[in-house]
C-alpha positions as CSV (number, residue, x, y, z in Angstrom):
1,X,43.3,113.8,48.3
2,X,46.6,113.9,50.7
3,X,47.4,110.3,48.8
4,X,47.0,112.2,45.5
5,X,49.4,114.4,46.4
6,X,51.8,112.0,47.5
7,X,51.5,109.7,44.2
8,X,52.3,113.3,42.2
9,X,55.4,114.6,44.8
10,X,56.2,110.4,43.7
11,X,56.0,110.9,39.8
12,X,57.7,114.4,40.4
13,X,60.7,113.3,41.7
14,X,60.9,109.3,40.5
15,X,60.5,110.7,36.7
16,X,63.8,112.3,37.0
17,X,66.0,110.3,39.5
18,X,67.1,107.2,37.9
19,X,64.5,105.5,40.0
20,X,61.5,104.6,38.1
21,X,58.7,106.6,38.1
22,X,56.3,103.8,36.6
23,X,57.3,101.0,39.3
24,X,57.0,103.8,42.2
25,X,53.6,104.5,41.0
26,X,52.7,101.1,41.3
27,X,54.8,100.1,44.7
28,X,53.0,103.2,46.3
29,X,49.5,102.6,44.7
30,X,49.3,98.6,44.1
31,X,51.3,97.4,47.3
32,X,51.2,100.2,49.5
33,X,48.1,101.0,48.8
34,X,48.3,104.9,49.4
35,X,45.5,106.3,46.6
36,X,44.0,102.9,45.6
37,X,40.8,104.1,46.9
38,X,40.6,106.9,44.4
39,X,42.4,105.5,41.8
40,X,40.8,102.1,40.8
41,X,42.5,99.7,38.2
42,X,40.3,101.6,35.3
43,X,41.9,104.8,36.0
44,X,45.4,103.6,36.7
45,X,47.1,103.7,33.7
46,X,45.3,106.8,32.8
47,X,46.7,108.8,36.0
48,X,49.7,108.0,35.6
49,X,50.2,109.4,32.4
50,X,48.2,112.2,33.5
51,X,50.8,112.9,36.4
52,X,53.4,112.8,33.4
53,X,52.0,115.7,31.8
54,X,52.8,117.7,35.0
55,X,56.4,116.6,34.4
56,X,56.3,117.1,30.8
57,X,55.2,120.7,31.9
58,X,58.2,120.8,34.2
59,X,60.4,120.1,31.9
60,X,59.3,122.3,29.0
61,X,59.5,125.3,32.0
62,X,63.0,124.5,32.8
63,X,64.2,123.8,29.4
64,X,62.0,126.3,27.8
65,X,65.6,128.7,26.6
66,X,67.3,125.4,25.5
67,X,64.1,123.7,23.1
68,X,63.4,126.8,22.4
69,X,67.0,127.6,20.5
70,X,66.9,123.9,19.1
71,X,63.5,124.2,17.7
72,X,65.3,127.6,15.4
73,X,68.4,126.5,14.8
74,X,67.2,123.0,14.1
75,X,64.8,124.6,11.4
76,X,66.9,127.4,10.0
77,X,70.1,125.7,10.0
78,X,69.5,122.3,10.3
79,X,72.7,120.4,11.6
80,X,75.5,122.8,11.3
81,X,75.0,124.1,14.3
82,X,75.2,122.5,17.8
83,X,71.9,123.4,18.8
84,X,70.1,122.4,15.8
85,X,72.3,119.0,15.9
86,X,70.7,118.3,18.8
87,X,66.9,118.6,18.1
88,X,67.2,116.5,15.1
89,X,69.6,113.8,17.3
90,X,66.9,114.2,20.1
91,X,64.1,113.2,16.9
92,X,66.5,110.0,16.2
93,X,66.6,108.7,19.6
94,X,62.9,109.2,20.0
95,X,61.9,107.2,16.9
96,X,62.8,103.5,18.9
97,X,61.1,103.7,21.8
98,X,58.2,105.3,20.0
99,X,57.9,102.2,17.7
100,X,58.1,100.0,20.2
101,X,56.1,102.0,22.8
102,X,53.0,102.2,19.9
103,X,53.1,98.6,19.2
104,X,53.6,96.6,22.6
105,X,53.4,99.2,25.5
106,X,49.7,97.7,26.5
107,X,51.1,93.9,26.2
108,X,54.2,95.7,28.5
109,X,51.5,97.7,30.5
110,X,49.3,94.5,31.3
111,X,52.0,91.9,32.0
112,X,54.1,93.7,34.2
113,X,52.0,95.9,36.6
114,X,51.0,93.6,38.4
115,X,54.0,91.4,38.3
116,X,55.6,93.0,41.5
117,X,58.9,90.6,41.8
118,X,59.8,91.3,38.6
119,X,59.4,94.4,39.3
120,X,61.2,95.1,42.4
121,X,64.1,92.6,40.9
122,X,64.5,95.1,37.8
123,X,64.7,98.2,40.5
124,X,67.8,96.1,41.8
125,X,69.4,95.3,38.7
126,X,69.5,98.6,37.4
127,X,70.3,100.4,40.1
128,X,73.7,98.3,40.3
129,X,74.3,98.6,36.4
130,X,74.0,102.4,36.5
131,X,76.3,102.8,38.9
132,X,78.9,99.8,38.2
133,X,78.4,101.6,34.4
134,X,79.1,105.3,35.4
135,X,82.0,104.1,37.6
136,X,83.7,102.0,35.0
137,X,83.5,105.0,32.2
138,X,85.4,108.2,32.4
139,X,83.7,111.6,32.2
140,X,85.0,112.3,28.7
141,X,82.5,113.7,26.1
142,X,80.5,117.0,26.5
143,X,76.4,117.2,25.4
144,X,77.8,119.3,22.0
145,X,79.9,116.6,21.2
146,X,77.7,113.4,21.2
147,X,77.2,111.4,18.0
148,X,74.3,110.5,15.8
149,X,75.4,106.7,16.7
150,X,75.4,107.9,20.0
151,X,72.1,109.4,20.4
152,X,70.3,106.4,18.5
153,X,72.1,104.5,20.8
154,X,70.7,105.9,23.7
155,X,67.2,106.0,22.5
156,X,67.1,102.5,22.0
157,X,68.3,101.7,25.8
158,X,64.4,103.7,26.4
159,X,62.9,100.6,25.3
160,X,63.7,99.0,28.3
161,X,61.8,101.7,30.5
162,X,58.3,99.9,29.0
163,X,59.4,97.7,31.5
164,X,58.3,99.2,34.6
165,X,61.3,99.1,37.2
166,X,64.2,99.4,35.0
167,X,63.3,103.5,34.3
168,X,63.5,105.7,31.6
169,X,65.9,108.1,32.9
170,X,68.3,105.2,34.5
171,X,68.2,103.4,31.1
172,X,69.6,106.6,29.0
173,X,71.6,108.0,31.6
174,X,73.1,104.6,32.4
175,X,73.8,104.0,28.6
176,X,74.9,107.7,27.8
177,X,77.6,107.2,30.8
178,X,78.7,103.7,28.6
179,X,79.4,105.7,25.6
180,X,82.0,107.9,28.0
181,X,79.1,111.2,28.1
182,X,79.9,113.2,31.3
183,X,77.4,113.0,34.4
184,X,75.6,115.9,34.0
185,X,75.4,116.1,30.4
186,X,74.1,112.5,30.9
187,X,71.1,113.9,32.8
188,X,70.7,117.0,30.8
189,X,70.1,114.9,27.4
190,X,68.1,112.2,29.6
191,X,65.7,115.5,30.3
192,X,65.5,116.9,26.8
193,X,64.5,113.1,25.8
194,X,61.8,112.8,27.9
195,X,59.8,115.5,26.9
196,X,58.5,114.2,23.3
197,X,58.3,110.3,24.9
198,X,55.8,111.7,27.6
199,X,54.0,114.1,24.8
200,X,53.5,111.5,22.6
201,X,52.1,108.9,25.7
202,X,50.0,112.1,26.7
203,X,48.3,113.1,23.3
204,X,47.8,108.9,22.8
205,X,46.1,108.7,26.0
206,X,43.9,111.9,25.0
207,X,43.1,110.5,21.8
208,X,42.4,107.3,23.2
209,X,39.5,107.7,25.8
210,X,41.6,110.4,28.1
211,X,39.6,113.3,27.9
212,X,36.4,111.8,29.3
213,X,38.3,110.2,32.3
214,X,39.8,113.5,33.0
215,X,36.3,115.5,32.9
216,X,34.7,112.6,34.8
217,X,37.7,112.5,37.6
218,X,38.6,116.3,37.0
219,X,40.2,117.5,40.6
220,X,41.5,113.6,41.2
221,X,44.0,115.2,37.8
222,X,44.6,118.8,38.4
223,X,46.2,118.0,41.8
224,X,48.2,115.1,40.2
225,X,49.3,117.2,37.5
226,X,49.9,120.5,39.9
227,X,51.9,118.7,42.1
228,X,53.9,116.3,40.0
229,X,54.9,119.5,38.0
230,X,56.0,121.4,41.0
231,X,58.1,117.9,42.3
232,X,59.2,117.5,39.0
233,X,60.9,121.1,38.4
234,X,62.8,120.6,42.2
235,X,63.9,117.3,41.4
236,X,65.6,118.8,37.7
237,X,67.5,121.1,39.2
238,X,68.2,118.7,42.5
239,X,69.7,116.1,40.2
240,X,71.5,118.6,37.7
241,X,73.5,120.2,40.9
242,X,73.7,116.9,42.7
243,X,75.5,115.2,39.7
244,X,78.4,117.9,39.2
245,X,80.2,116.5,42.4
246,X,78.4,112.9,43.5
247,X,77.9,109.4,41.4
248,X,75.2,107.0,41.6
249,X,75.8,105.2,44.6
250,X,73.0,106.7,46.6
251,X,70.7,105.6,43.6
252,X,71.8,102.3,43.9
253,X,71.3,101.8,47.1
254,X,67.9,103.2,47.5
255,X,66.7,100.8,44.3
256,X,68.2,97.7,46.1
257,X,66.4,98.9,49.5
258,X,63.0,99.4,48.3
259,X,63.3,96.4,45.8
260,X,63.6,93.7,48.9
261,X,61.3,95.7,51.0
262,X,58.8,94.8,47.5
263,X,59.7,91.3,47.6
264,X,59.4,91.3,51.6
265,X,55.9,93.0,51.5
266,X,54.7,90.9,48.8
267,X,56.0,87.5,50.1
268,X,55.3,88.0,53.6
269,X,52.4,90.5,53.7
């Protein structure tokens, strides 16, 4: 149970760093072998969309003011105002990846879990395009000022983030900083995001054959989900403070770090 708590402080904080939540999961589980015991290969997938619900939970806590005023304005007034702008812009950027994630995430999921190189060499290469991107592009445009063609934009960079490695959060924060979006607003849209992408994997994954893995492996998912909620709601507010005065060189380094210690372990091990 201590390595179950470790894979969820793992999702908490991996789902919101430009890190990689997915490839950490796998690293920690599949190469380190911290929880395999518990969590064979026919529960795998199916915790580690559990332990997004706990961050889907965390978000919907921390953002709870913010959807909340979308979700009213979006409905009452549609676009005319900013908040209501940004649920439906939020719906546009979630339609690509949702496409793409219905059709081919198991051919994705299959392929790439176990293929830890590719893996650990997507870690690297991200990590160096997020921060060459975000040094490169001046913090110019505010979160109430993004585009349509800007937030269509971004949710088609969340394709990528099927591939484990390259990560959800790096992909739109990394392509929100191209289009000249400021740091923090990066991160904040990055969040808001997330939260239907993981509802929609979580309610699939129910529908699918969830609900019986979850009765049959029931405390194995309430710590998961308890702890990567907790994680997940530190790591928000970490990375929302840490952005206003630092860039993503820390980031960068720790993807390259843990991407050769991958290759090392798996080559040499």
């Amino acid at each position: 149970m201590f390595e179950i708590i470790i894979l969820g402080i793992v999702q908490g904080i991996a789902e919101f760093l430009p890190i990689s939540s997915s490839a950490h999961l796998i690293i920690f589980r599949d190469v380190f072998g911290i929880g395999s015991r518990l969590i064979n290969e026919d529960i795998a997938m199916s915790f580690d969309i559990a332990l997004h619900l706990g961050t889907l939970l965390a978000i919907g806590i921390y953002f709870f003011k913010d959807f909340l005023k979308m979700l009213i304005s979006g409905f009452t007034k549609g676009v005319k105002e900013a908040e209501g702008r940004m649920l439906w812009y939020i719906v546009a950027a979630t339609i690509p990846a949702a496409i793409v994630g219905v059709l081919f995430e198991d051919i994705f999921e299959e392929f790439f879990r176990k293929q830890f190189i590719l893996i650990a060499l997507a870690l690297i290469l991200m990590g160096i395009l997020i921060y060459v991107v975000d040094k490169k592009m001046p913090n110019k445009k505010e979160l109430d000022k993004i585009t349509l063609k800007d937030a269509i934009l971004i949710g088609c960079s969340q394709v990528f983030a099927l591939i484990p490695g390259f990560s959800r959060s790096g992909t739109t924060i990394a392509a929100s900083r191209a289009l000249k979006i400021k740091k923090e607003d990066a991160a904040k849209f990055s969040f808001y995001l997330s939260a239907p992408v993981v509802l929609g994997s979580v309610c699939l994954f129910i529908i699918k054959d969830g609900f019986d893995l979850i009765v049959a492996n029931m405390w194995i998912f309430i710590v998961g989900v308890l702890v990567s909620f907790i994680a997940g709601l530190l790591c928000i507010n970490f990375l929302l403070r840490y952005l206003k005065k630092n860039d993503f060189k820390l980031f960068m380094i720790y993807r390259i770090i843990i991407g050769i210690i991958v290759i090392g372990w798996v080559l040499f091990m």
